[in-house]
Backbone bond lengths (Angstrom), bond angles and torsions (degrees), N, CA, C in turn:
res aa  C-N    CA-C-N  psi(-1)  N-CA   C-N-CA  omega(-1)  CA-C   N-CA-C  phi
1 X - - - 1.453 - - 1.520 108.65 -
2 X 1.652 122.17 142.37 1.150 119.74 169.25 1.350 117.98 -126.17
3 X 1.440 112.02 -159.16 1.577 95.79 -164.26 1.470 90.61 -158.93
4 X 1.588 139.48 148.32 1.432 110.22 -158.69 1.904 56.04 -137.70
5 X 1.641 102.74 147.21 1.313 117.59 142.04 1.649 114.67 -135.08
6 X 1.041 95.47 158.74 1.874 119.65 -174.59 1.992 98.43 -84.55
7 X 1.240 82.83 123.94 1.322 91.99 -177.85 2.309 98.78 -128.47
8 X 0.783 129.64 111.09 1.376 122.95 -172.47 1.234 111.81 30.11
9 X 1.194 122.21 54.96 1.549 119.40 145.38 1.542 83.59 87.14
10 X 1.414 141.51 45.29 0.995 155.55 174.68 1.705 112.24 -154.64
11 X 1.237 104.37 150.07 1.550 128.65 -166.41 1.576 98.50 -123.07
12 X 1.458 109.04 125.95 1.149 141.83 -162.00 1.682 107.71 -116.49
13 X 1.362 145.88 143.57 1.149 129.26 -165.26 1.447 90.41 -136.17
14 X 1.546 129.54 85.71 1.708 99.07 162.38 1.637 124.06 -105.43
15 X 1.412 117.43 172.93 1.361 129.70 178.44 0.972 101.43 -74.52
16 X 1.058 150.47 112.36 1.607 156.83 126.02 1.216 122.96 -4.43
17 X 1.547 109.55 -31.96 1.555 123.14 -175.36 1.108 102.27 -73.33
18 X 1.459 118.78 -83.78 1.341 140.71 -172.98 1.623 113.84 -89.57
19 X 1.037 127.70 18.43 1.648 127.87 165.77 1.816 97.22 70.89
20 X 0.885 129.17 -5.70 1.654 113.80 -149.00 1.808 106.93 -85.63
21 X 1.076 108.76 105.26 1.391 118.89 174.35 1.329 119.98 -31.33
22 X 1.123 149.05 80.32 1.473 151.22 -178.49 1.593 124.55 -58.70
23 X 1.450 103.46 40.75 1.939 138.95 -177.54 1.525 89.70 -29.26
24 X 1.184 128.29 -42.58 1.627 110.10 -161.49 1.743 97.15 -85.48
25 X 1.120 133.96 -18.03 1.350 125.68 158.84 1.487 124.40 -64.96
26 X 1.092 113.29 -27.14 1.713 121.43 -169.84 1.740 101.10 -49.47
27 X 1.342 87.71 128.06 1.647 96.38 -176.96 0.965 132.45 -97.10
28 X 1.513 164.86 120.42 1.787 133.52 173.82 1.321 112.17 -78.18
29 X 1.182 95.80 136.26 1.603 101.55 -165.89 1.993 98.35 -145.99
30 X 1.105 104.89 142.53 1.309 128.62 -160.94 2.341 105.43 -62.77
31 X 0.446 152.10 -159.53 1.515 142.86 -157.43 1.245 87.48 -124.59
32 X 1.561 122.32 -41.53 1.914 107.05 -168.77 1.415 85.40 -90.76
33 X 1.756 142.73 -32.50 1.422 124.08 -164.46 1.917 93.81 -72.80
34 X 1.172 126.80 -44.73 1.424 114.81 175.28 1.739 121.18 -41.96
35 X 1.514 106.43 -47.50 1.076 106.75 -155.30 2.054 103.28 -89.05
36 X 1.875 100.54 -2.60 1.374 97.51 170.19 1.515 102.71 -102.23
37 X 1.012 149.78 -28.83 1.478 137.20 149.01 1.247 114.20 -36.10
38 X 1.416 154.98 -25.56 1.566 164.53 -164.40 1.315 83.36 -105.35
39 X 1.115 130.89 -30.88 1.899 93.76 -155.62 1.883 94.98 -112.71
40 X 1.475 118.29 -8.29 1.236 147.08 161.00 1.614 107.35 -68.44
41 X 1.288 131.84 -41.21 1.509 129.82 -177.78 1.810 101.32 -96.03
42 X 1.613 110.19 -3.15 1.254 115.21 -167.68 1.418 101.36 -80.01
43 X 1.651 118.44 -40.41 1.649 118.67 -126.22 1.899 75.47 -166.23
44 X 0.701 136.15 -30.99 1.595 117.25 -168.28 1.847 99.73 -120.93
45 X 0.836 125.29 15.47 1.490 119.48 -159.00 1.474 122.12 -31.31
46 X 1.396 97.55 -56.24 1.763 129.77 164.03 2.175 104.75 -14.65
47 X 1.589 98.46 -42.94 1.930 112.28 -159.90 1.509 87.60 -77.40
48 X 1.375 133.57 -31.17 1.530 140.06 -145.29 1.608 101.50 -40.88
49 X 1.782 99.02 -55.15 1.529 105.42 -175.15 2.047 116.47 -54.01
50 X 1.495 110.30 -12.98 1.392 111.21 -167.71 1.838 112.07 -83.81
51 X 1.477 100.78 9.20 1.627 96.15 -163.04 1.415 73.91 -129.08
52 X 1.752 96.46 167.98 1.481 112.19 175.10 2.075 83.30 -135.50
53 X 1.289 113.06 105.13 1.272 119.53 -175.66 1.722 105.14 -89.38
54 X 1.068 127.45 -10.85 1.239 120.90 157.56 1.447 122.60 -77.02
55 X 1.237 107.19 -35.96 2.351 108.98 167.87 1.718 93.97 -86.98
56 X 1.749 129.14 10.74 1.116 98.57 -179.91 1.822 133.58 41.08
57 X 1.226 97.83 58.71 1.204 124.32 -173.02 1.818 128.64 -176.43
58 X 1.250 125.86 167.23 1.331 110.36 -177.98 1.555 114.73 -136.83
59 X 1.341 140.73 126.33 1.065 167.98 41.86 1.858 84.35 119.53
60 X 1.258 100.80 84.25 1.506 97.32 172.22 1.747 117.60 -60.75
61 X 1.628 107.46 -54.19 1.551 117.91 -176.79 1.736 94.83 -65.51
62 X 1.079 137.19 -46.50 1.266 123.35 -165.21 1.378 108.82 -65.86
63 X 1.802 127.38 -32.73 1.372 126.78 161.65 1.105 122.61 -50.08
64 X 1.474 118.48 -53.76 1.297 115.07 167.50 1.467 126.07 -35.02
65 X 1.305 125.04 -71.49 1.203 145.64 149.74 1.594 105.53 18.51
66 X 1.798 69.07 -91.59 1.864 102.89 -163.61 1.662 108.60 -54.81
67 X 1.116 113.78 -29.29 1.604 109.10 173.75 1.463 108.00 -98.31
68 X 1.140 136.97 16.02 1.416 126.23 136.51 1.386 121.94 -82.45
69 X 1.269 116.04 -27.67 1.394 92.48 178.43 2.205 101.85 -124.75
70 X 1.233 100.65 38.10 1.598 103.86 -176.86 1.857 106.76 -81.02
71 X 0.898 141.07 168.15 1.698 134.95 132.86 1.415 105.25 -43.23
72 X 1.882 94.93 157.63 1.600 98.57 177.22 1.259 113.01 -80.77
73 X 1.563 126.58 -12.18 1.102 117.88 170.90 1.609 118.89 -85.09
74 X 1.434 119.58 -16.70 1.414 120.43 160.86 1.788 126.53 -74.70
75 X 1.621 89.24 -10.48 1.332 68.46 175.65 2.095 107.75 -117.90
76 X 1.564 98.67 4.92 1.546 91.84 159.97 1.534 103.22 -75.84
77 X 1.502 142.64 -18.95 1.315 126.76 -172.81 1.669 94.87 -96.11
78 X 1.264 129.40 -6.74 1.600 115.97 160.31 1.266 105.02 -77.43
79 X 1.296 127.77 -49.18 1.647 128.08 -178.60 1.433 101.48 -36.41
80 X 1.481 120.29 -66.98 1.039 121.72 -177.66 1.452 145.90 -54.27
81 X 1.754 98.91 -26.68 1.559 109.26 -166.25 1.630 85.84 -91.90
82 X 1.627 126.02 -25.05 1.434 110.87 -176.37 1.613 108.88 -79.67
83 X 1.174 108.24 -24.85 1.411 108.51 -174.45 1.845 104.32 -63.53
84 X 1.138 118.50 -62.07 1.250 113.31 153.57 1.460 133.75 -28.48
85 X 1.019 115.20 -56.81 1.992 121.85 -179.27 1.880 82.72 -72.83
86 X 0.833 132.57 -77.03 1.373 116.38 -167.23 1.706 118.54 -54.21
87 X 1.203 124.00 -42.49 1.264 103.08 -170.37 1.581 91.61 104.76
88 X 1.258 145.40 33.83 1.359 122.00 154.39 1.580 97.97 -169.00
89 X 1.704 110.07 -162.34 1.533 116.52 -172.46 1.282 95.19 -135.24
90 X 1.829 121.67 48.83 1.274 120.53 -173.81 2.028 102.77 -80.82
91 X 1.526 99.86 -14.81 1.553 103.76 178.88 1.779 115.30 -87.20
92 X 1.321 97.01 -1.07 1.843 100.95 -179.46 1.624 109.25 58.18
93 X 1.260 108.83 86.17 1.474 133.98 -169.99 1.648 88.34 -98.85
94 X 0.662 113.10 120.36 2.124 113.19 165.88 1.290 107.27 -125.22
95 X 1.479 98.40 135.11 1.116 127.69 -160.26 2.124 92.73 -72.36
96 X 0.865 98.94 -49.16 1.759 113.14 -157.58 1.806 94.31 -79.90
97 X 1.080 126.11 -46.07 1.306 112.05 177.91 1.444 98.27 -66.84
98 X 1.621 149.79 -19.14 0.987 123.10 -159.05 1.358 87.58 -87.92
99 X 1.366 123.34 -50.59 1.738 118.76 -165.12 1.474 105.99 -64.84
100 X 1.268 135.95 -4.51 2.040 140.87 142.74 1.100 94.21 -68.17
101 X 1.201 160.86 -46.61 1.521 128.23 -126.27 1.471 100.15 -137.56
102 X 1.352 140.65 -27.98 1.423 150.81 -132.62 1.755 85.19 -105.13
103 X 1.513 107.58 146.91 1.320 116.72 -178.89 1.909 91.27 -98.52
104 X 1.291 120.70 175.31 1.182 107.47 -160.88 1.649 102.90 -92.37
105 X 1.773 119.74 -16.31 1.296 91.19 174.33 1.692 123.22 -72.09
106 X 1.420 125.66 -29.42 1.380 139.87 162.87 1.520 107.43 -67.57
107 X 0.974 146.59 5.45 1.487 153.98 147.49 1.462 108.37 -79.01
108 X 1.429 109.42 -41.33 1.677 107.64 173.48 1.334 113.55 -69.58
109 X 1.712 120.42 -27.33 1.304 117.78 -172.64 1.219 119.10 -64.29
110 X 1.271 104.38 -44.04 1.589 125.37 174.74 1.767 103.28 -42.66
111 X 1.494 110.44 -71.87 1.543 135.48 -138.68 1.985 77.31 -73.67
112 X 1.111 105.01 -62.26 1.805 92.35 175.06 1.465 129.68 -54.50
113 X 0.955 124.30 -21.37 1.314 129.84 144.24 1.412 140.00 -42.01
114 X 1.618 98.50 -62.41 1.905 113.15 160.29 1.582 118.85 -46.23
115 X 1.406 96.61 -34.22 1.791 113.24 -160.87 1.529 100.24 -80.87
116 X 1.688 121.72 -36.82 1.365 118.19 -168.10 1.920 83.48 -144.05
117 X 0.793 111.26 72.40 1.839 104.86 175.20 1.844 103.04 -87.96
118 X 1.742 108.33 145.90 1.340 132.16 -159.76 1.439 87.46 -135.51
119 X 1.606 126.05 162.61 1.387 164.05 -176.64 1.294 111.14 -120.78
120 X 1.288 122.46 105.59 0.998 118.63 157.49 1.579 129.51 -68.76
């Protein structure tokens, strides 16, 4: 298990086990890409594997993938967390299946988002 913290607009990778800072991973990453990796390891952890945060970018074939065989409620919160990191609704995020399908803490993720939404 790891644990990513934001250190100046930088991403930090440690082992959970053994504490040991994993320095040769540390990434630079932009102030909104830091602060959407944190709120992504916060509330989505499960998506972590769909980004490659060192090319600053995310894992087209692994999306694919993961939303064929995800839950429908895991993969309206991938719709969503990519729609965000990208900047659009090229994955068809719906608003109305999420308020059917979304349990209420991932319903909050969403609704806090709308209320204070960031750019990665």
């Amino acid at each position: 298990m790891v644990t990513l913290r934001h250190i100046k607009y930088s991403v930090v990778i440690i082992d959970e086990n053994t504490g040991i800072e994993m320095n040769k991973l540390n990434i630079s990453l932009s102030e909104g890409q830091a602060k959407y990796v944190l709120w992504l390891e916060e509330n989505m952890p499960f998506l972590l594997p769909l980004f490659d945060f060192e090319e600053r970018s995310y894992k087209p074939e692994a999306v694919k993938q993961y939303l064929e065989v995800a839950s429908h409620g895991e993969t309206i919160m991938a719709r969503f967390a990519l729609g965000v990191w990208r900047h659009n609704d090229e994955l068809n995020f719906d608003f109305i299946d999420a308020a059917q399908t979304l349990d209420v803490k991932n319903m909050k993720v969403v609704t806090d988002w709308l209320k204070n939404p960031f750019w990665p």
